[in-house]
C-alpha positions as CSV (number, residue, x, y, z in Angstrom):
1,X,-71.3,-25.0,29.1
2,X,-74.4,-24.3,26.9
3,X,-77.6,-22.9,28.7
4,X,-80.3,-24.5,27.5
5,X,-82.7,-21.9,28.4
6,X,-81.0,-18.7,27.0
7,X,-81.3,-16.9,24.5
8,X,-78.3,-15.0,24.3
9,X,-75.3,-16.7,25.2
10,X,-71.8,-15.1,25.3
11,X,-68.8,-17.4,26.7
12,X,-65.4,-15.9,27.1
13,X,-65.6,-13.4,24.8
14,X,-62.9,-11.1,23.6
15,X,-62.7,-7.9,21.5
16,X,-61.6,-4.9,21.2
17,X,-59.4,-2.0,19.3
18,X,-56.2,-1.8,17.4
19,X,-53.3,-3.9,20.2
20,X,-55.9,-3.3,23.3
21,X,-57.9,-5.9,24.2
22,X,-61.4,-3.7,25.7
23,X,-63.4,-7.1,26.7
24,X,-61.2,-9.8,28.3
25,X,-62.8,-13.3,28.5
26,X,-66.4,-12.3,29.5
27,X,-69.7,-14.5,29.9
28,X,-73.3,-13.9,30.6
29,X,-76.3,-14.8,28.9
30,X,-80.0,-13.8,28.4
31,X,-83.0,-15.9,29.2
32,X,-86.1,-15.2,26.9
33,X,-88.3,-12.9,28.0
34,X,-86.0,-11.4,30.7
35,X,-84.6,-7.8,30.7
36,X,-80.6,-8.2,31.9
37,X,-78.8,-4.9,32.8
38,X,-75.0,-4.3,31.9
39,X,-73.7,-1.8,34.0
40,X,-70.5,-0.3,34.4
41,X,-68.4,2.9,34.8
42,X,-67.7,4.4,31.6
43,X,-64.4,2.4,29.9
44,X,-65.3,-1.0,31.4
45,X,-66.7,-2.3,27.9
46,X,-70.4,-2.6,28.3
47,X,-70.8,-0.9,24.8
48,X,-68.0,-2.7,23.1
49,X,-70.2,-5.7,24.8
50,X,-73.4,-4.8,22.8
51,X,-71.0,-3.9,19.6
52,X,-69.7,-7.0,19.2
53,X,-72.7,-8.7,19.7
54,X,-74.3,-6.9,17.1
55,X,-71.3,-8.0,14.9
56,X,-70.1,-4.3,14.6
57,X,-66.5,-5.0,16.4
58,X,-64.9,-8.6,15.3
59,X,-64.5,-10.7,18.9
60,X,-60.8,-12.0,18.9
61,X,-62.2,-14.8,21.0
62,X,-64.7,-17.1,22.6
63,X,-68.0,-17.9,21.2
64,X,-72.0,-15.8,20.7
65,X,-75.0,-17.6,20.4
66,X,-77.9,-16.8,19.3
67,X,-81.3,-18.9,20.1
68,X,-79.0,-21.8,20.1
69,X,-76.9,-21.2,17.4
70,X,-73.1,-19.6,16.8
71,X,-73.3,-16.4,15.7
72,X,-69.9,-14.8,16.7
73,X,-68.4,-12.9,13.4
74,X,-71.9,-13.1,11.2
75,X,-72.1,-10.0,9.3
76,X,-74.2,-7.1,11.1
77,X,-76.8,-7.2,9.0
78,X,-77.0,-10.7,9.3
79,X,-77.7,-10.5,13.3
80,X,-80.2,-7.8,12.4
81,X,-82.1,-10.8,10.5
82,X,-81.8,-13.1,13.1
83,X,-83.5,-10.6,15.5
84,X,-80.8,-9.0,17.3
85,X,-81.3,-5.0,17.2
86,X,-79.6,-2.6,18.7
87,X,-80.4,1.5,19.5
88,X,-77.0,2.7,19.9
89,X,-75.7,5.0,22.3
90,X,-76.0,9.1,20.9
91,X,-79.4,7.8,19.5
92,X,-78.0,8.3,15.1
93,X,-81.0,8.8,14.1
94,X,-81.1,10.5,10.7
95,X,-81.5,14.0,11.1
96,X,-82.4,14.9,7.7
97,X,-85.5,12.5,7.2
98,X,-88.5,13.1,8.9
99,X,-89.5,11.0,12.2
100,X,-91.9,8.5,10.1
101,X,-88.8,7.9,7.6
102,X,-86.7,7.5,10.3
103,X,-88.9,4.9,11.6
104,X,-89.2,2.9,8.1
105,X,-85.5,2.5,8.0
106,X,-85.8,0.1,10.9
107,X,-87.4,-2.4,8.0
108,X,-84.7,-2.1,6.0
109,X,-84.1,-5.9,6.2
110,X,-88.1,-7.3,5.5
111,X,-89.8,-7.8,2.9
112,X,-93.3,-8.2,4.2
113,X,-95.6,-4.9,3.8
114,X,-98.8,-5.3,5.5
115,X,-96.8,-6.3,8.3
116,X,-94.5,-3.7,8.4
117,X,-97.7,-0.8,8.5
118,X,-98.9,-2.9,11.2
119,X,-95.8,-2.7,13.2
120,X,-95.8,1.3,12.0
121,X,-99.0,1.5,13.5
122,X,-98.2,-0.3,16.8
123,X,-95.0,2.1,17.6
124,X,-97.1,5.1,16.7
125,X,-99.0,3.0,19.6
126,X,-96.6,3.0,22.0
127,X,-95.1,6.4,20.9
128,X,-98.2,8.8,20.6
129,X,-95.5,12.1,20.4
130,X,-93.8,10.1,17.1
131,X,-97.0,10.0,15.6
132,X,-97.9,13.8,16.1
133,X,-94.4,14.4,14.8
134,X,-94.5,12.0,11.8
135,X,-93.4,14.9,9.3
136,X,-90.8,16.5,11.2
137,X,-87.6,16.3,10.5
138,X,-85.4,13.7,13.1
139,X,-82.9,16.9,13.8
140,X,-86.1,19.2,15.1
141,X,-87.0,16.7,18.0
142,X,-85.9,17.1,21.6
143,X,-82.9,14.9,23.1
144,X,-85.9,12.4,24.7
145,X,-88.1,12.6,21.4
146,X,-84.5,11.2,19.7
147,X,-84.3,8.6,22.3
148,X,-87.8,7.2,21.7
149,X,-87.4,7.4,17.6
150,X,-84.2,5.8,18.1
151,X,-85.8,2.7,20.2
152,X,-89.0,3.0,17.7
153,X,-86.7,2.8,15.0
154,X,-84.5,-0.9,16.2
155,X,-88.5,-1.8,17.2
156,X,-89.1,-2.2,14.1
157,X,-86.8,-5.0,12.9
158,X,-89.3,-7.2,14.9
159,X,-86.0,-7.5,16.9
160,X,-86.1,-11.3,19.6
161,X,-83.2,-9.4,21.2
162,X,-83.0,-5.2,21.7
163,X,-79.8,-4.3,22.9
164,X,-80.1,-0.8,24.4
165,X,-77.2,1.3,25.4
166,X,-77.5,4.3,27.6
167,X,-81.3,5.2,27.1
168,X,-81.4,7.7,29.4
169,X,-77.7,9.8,28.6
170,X,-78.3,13.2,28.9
171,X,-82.2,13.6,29.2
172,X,-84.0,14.7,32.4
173,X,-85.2,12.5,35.3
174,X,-89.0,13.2,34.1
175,X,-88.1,11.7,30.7
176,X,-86.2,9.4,32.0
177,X,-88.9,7.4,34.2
178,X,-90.8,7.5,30.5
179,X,-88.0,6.1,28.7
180,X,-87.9,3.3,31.1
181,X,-91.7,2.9,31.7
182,X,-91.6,2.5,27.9
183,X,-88.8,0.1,27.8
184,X,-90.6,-2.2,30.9
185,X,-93.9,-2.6,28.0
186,X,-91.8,-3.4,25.3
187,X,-90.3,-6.3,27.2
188,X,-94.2,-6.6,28.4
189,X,-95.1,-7.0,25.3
190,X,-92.8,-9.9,24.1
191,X,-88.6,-9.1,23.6
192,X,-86.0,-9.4,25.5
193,X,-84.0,-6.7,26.1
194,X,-80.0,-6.6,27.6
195,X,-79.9,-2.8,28.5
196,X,-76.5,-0.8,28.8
197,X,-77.3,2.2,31.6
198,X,-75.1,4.2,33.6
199,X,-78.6,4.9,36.1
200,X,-77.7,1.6,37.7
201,X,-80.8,2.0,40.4
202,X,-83.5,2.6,37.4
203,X,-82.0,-0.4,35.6
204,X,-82.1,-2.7,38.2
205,X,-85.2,-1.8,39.2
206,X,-87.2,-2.9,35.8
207,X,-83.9,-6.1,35.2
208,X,-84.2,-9.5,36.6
209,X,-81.2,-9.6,36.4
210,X,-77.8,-7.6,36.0
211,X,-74.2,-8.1,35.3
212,X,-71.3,-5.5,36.6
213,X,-68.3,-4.6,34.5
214,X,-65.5,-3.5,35.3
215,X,-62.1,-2.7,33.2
216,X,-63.7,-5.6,30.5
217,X,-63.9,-8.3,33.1
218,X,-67.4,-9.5,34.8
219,X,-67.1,-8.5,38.7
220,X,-70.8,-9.5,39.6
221,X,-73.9,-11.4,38.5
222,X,-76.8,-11.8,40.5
223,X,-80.4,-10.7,40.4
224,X,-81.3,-6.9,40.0
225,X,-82.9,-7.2,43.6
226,X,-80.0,-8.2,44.8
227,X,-77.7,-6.3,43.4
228,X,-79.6,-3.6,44.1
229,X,-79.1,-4.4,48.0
230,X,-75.5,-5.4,47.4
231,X,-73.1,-3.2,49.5
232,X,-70.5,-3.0,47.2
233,X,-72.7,-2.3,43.8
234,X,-74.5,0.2,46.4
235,X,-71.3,2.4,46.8
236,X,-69.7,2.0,43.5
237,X,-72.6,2.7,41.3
238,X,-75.2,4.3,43.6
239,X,-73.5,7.1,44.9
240,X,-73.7,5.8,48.4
Protein backbone atom coordinates (compact mmCIF):
# COMPACT_ATOMS: atom_id res chain seq x y z
CA UNK A 1 0.00 0.00 0.00
CA UNK A 2 1.46 3.45 -0.84
CA UNK A 3 2.62 5.73 2.12
CA UNK A 4 1.70 8.86 1.55
CA UNK A 5 4.14 10.45 3.75
CA UNK A 6 7.44 8.71 2.64
CA UNK A 7 9.86 9.47 0.84
CA UNK A 8 11.46 6.36 0.10
CA UNK A 9 9.28 3.51 -0.34
CA UNK A 10 10.49 -0.04 -1.07
CA UNK A 11 7.63 -2.86 -1.23
CA UNK A 12 8.69 -6.44 -1.58
CA UNK A 13 11.73 -6.01 -3.13
CA UNK A 14 14.00 -8.66 -4.54
CA UNK A 15 17.60 -8.74 -5.76
CA UNK A 16 20.53 -10.25 -5.75
CA UNK A 17 23.61 -12.26 -7.47
CA UNK A 18 24.00 -14.75 -10.28
CA UNK A 19 20.96 -17.92 -9.13
CA UNK A 20 20.99 -16.48 -5.29
CA UNK A 21 18.43 -14.40 -4.41
CA UNK A 22 20.43 -11.93 -1.38
CA UNK A 23 17.05 -9.76 -0.60
CA UNK A 24 13.88 -11.78 -0.48
CA UNK A 25 10.61 -9.78 -0.52
CA UNK A 26 11.56 -6.85 1.69
CA UNK A 27 9.71 -3.42 2.66
CA UNK A 28 10.38 -0.36 4.63
CA UNK A 29 10.23 3.07 3.80
CA UNK A 30 11.71 6.60 4.77
CA UNK A 31 9.67 9.52 5.93
CA UNK A 32 11.27 13.01 4.96
CA UNK A 33 13.41 14.30 7.24
CA UNK A 34 13.84 11.19 9.29
CA UNK A 35 17.18 9.27 9.70
CA UNK A 36 16.15 5.21 9.45
CA UNK A 37 18.93 2.65 10.41
CA UNK A 38 19.41 -0.74 8.51
CA UNK A 39 21.09 -3.05 10.60
CA UNK A 40 22.17 -6.39 10.34
CA UNK A 41 24.93 -9.04 10.70
CA UNK A 42 27.12 -9.05 7.91
CA UNK A 43 25.34 -11.31 4.82
CA UNK A 44 21.79 -10.32 5.66
CA UNK A 45 21.66 -7.78 2.63
CA UNK A 46 21.58 -4.33 4.18
CA UNK A 47 24.12 -3.29 1.43
CA UNK A 48 22.61 -5.10 -1.41
CA UNK A 49 19.55 -3.02 0.10
CA UNK A 50 21.25 0.41 -0.51
CA UNK A 51 22.75 -1.05 -3.98
CA UNK A 52 19.69 -1.68 -5.45
CA UNK A 53 18.26 1.27 -4.43
CA UNK A 54 20.76 3.23 -5.89
CA UNK A 55 20.09 1.26 -9.11
CA UNK A 56 23.59 -0.39 -8.96
CA UNK A 57 22.11 -4.20 -8.64
CA UNK A 58 18.81 -4.76 -10.93
CA UNK A 59 15.77 -5.87 -8.24
CA UNK A 60 14.21 -9.08 -9.76
CA UNK A 61 11.09 -7.97 -7.99
CA UNK A 62 8.69 -5.64 -6.27
CA UNK A 63 8.62 -1.97 -6.67
CA UNK A 64 11.12 1.52 -5.39
CA UNK A 65 9.67 4.77 -5.06
CA UNK A 66 11.03 7.74 -4.97
CA UNK A 67 9.11 11.07 -3.65
CA UNK A 68 6.10 9.34 -5.05
CA UNK A 69 7.28 8.09 -8.09
CA UNK A 70 8.57 4.30 -9.44
CA UNK A 71 11.93 4.30 -9.67
CA UNK A 72 12.93 0.60 -9.50
CA UNK A 73 15.53 -0.25 -12.56
CA UNK A 74 16.29 3.77 -13.53
CA UNK A 75 19.73 3.98 -14.48
CA UNK A 76 22.24 4.92 -11.53
CA UNK A 77 22.94 8.04 -12.62
CA UNK A 78 19.54 8.68 -13.07
CA UNK A 79 18.67 8.22 -9.14
CA UNK A 80 21.73 10.34 -8.53
CA UNK A 81 19.57 13.14 -10.41
CA UNK A 82 16.61 12.56 -8.57
CA UNK A 83 18.57 13.04 -5.31
CA UNK A 84 19.33 9.66 -4.15
CA UNK A 85 23.25 9.50 -3.09
CA UNK A 86 24.98 7.10 -1.73
CA UNK A 87 28.81 6.93 0.17
CA UNK A 88 29.52 3.35 -0.28
CA UNK A 89 30.89 1.08 2.06
CA UNK A 90 35.28 1.11 1.84
CA UNK A 91 34.75 4.90 1.31
CA UNK A 92 36.26 4.74 -3.07
CA UNK A 93 37.32 7.82 -2.94
CA UNK A 94 39.83 8.61 -5.65
CA UNK A 95 43.10 8.26 -4.29
CA UNK A 96 44.97 9.95 -6.95
CA UNK A 97 43.08 13.44 -6.97
CA UNK A 98 43.42 15.61 -4.34
CA UNK A 99 40.61 15.99 -1.50
CA UNK A 100 39.01 19.31 -3.21
CA UNK A 101 38.87 17.14 -6.65
CA UNK A 102 37.53 14.48 -4.88
CA UNK A 103 34.87 16.62 -3.56
CA UNK A 104 33.93 18.26 -7.19
CA UNK A 105 33.28 14.81 -8.50
CA UNK A 106 30.27 14.67 -6.36
CA UNK A 107 28.74 17.46 -9.01
CA UNK A 108 29.27 15.42 -11.68
CA UNK A 109 25.55 15.43 -12.60
CA UNK A 110 24.81 19.63 -12.25
CA UNK A 111 25.20 22.06 -14.23
CA UNK A 112 24.74 25.13 -11.97
CA UNK A 113 28.18 26.80 -10.89
CA UNK A 114 27.64 29.46 -8.38
CA UNK A 115 25.73 26.85 -6.63
CA UNK A 116 27.99 24.32 -6.70
CA UNK A 117 31.07 26.75 -4.96
CA UNK A 118 28.45 27.53 -2.53
CA UNK A 119 27.82 23.99 -1.65
CA UNK A 120 31.92 23.61 -1.82
CA UNK A 121 32.01 26.22 0.61
CA UNK A 122 29.35 24.77 2.99
CA UNK A 123 31.16 21.11 3.22
CA UNK A 124 34.43 22.85 3.79
CA UNK A 125 31.83 24.16 6.55
CA UNK A 126 30.93 21.20 7.93
CA UNK A 127 34.37 19.56 7.23
CA UNK A 128 37.08 22.13 8.49
CA UNK A 129 40.04 19.13 8.26
CA UNK A 130 38.88 18.81 4.27
CA UNK A 131 39.48 22.27 3.90
CA UNK A 132 43.04 22.38 5.42
CA UNK A 133 43.62 19.31 3.29
CA UNK A 134 42.18 20.63 0.04
CA UNK A 135 45.47 19.84 -2.00
CA UNK A 136 46.32 16.55 -0.70
CA UNK A 137 46.02 13.76 -2.37
CA UNK A 138 42.66 11.36 -1.31
CA UNK A 139 45.26 8.33 -0.74
CA UNK A 140 47.44 10.54 2.01
CA UNK A 141 44.31 10.98 4.41
CA UNK A 142 43.66 8.91 7.48
CA UNK A 143 40.86 5.97 7.36
CA UNK A 144 38.26 8.77 9.18
CA UNK A 145 39.62 11.81 6.93
CA UNK A 146 38.41 9.10 3.88
CA UNK A 147 35.22 8.59 5.59
CA UNK A 148 34.34 12.29 5.83
CA UNK A 149 35.60 13.11 2.05
CA UNK A 150 33.60 10.20 1.04
CA UNK A 151 30.15 11.61 2.83
CA UNK A 152 31.42 15.35 1.59
CA UNK A 153 31.82 13.96 -1.67
CA UNK A 154 27.67 12.17 -2.08
CA UNK A 155 27.00 15.81 -0.11
CA UNK A 156 27.42 17.33 -2.87
CA UNK A 157 24.93 15.94 -5.34
CA UNK A 158 22.47 18.07 -3.23
CA UNK A 159 21.28 14.49 -2.44
CA UNK A 160 16.93 14.46 -0.83
CA UNK A 161 18.10 10.91 0.12
CA UNK A 162 21.95 9.87 1.50
CA UNK A 163 22.21 6.30 1.80
CA UNK A 164 25.22 5.59 4.09
CA UNK A 165 26.69 2.19 4.54
CA UNK A 166 28.98 1.41 7.32
CA UNK A 167 30.31 4.98 8.27
CA UNK A 168 32.12 3.96 11.00
CA UNK A 169 33.99 0.39 9.61
CA UNK A 170 37.30 0.23 10.83
CA UNK A 171 37.94 3.79 12.42
CA UNK A 172 38.29 4.37 16.25
CA UNK A 173 35.47 5.09 18.74
CA UNK A 174 36.82 8.92 19.03
CA UNK A 175 36.24 9.24 15.24
CA UNK A 176 33.43 7.43 15.34
CA UNK A 177 31.26 9.73 17.72
CA UNK A 178 32.51 12.58 14.97
CA UNK A 179 31.37 10.62 12.14
CA UNK A 180 28.00 10.38 13.66
CA UNK A 181 27.78 13.89 15.32
CA UNK A 182 28.48 14.88 11.67
CA UNK A 183 25.94 12.67 10.12
CA UNK A 184 23.03 13.90 13.08
CA UNK A 185 23.70 17.90 11.38
CA UNK A 186 23.54 16.79 8.07
CA UNK A 187 20.15 15.39 8.63
CA UNK A 188 19.87 18.70 10.92
CA UNK A 189 20.34 20.51 8.28
CA UNK A 190 17.73 19.16 5.76
CA UNK A 191 18.21 15.30 4.12
CA UNK A 192 17.19 12.34 4.96
CA UNK A 193 19.43 9.80 5.55
CA UNK A 194 18.82 5.58 5.65
CA UNK A 195 22.17 4.53 7.34
CA UNK A 196 23.65 0.96 6.97
CA UNK A 197 25.90 0.37 10.46
CA UNK A 198 27.03 -2.54 12.10
CA UNK A 199 27.39 -0.10 15.63
CA UNK A 200 23.67 -0.89 16.09
CA UNK A 201 23.65 1.25 19.64
CA UNK A 202 25.23 4.49 17.87
CA UNK A 203 22.78 4.14 15.01
CA UNK A 204 19.80 3.83 16.95
CA UNK A 205 20.71 6.38 19.07
CA UNK A 206 20.76 9.42 16.30
CA UNK A 207 17.59 6.98 14.03
CA UNK A 208 13.97 7.43 14.56
CA UNK A 209 13.64 4.65 13.44
CA UNK A 210 15.33 1.31 12.48
CA UNK A 211 14.72 -1.82 10.47
CA UNK A 212 16.59 -5.39 11.34
CA UNK A 213 17.77 -7.82 8.71
CA UNK A 214 18.34 -10.81 8.83
CA UNK A 215 19.38 -13.59 5.89
CA UNK A 216 17.55 -10.82 3.29
CA UNK A 217 14.25 -10.85 5.14
CA UNK A 218 12.95 -7.92 7.59
CA UNK A 219 12.85 -9.43 11.26
CA UNK A 220 11.93 -6.10 13.09
CA UNK A 221 10.67 -2.54 12.63
CA UNK A 222 10.07 -0.20 15.28
CA UNK A 223 11.44 3.01 16.65
CA UNK A 224 15.27 3.32 17.42
CA UNK A 225 14.21 3.80 21.10
CA UNK A 226 12.58 0.88 21.09
CA UNK A 227 14.58 -1.18 19.51
CA UNK A 228 17.22 0.03 21.35
CA UNK A 229 15.31 -1.45 24.64
CA UNK A 230 14.19 -4.55 22.68
CA UNK A 231 15.48 -7.79 24.35
CA UNK A 232 16.10 -9.65 21.48
CA UNK A 233 17.88 -6.69 19.15
CA UNK A 234 19.73 -6.17 22.76
CA UNK A 235 21.45 -9.60 22.58
CA UNK A 236 21.80 -10.11 18.98
CA UNK A 237 23.36 -6.86 18.05
CA UNK A 238 24.45 -5.36 21.30
CA UNK A 239 26.72 -7.83 22.58
CA UNK A 240 24.48 -8.36 25.56
Amino acid sequence: MKDEGALLEVSDLRAGYGPVDVLKGISLTVGKGEIVALLGANGAGKSTTLMTISGITKARAGEIRFAGQPITNQPAHEIVRLGICQAPEGRHIFPRLTVRENIEMGAFARQDGPAIAEDMARTFELFPILKERAKQLGGTLSGGEQQMLAIARALMSRPKLLLLDEPSLGLAPMVVRKIFDIVRDINHSGTTILLVEQNARMALTIAQRGYVMQTGRIVFADTGANLLKSPEVRKAYLGE
